[in-house]
C-alpha positions in Angstrom: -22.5 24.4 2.6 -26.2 25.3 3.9 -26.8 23.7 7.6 -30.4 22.6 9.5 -30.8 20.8 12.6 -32.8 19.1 15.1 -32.5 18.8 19.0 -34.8 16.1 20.6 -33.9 14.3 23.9 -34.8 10.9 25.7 -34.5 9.0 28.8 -32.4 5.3 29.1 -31.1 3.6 31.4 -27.7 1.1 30.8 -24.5 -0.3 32.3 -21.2 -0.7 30.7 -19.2 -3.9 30.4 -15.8 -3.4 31.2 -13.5 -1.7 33.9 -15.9 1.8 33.6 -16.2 2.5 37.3 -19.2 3.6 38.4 -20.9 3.6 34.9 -20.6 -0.3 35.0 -23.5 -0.4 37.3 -26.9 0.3 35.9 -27.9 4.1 35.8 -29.6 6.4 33.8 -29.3 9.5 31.1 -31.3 12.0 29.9 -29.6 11.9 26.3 -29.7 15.3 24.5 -29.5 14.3 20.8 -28.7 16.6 18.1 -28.9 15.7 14.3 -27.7 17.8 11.6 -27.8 17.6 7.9 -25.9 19.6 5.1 -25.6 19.9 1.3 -24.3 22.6 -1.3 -27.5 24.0 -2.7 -31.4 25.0 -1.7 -34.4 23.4 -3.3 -36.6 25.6 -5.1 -38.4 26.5 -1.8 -35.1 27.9 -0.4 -34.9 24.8 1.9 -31.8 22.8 2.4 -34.6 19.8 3.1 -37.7 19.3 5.1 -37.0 20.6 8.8 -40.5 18.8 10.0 -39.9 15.8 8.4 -36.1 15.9 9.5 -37.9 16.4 12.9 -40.0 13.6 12.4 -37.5 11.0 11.7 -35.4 11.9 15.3 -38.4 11.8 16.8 -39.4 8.3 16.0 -35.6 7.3 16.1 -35.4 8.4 19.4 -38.7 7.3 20.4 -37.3 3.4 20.2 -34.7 4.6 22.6 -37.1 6.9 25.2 -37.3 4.9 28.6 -35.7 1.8 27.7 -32.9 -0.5 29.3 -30.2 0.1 26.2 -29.0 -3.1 27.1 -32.2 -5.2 26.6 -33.3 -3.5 23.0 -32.0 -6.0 19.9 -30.2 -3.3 18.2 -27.7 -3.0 21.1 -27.7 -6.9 21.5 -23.8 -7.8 21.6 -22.6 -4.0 21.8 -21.6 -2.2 25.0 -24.4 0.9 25.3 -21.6 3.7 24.6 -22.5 7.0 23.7 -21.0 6.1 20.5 -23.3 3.1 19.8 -25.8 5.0 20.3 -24.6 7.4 17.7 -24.4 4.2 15.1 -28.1 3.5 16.2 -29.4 6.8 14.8 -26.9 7.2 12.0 -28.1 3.1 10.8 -31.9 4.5 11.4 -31.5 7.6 9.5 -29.0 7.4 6.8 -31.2 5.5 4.5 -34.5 8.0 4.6 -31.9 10.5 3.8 -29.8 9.4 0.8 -30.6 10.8 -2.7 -32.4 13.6 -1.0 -29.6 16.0 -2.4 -27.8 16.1 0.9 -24.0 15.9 1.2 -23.3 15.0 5.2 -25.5 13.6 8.6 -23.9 14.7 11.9 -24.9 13.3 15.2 -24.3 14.1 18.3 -24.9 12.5 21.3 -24.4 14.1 24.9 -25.2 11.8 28.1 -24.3 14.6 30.6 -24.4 18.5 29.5 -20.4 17.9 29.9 -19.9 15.1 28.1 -21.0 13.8 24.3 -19.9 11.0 21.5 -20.4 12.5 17.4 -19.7 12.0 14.4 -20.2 12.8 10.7 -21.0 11.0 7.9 -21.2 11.5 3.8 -24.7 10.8 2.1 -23.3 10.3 -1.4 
């Protein structure tokens, strides 16, 4: 299975509801995103897919995201601002521009501290 990848990074503020400690007061992130993609053959080219345009789509994904109150933006309306909704956000924005584009998987990870991150993977088929 061939493997590329994208790192971008943003800046959000949130607070959690429920008994979080600390983290249930408003504070802020500087979310390190990384977005990979995989499938069984090359194209032609001897690309798995378009890096730039991979890198494009996290870009403006997590644009919507860059210095915002999570809580406030519609797509988190009724959802606690996990690390792990956050990781549903840019799998719901992404997985469509990426079907039937001969990929097999999306991964995403999502870190809100260098220590500490929320992933997962996804098939495309």
């Amino acid at each position: 299975m061939f493997m590329i990848g994208v790192v971008a990074q943003f800046e959000a503020a949130h607070r959690l509801r429920g008994e979080f400690g600390p983290a249930s007061r408003l504070h802020g992130h500087t979310y390190r995103v990384e977005v990979e993609v995989s499938g069984p053959q090359l194209r032609d080219d001897g690309t798995l897919f378009d890096l730039g345009q991979l890198r494009a789509w996290v870009d403006e994904a997590v644009g919507e995201l860059d210095y915002q109150d999570l809580d406030a933006l519609p797509a988190f309306a009724d959802r606690n601002t996990t690390a792990e909704e956050v990781v549903r956000f840019l799998r719901d924005t992404l997985m469509p521009r990426l079907h039937g584009q001969g990929l097999r998987r999306l991964t995403v990870r999502v870190w809100e501290s260098p220590r500490a991150y929320a992933a997962c993977d996804w098939e495309l088929s």
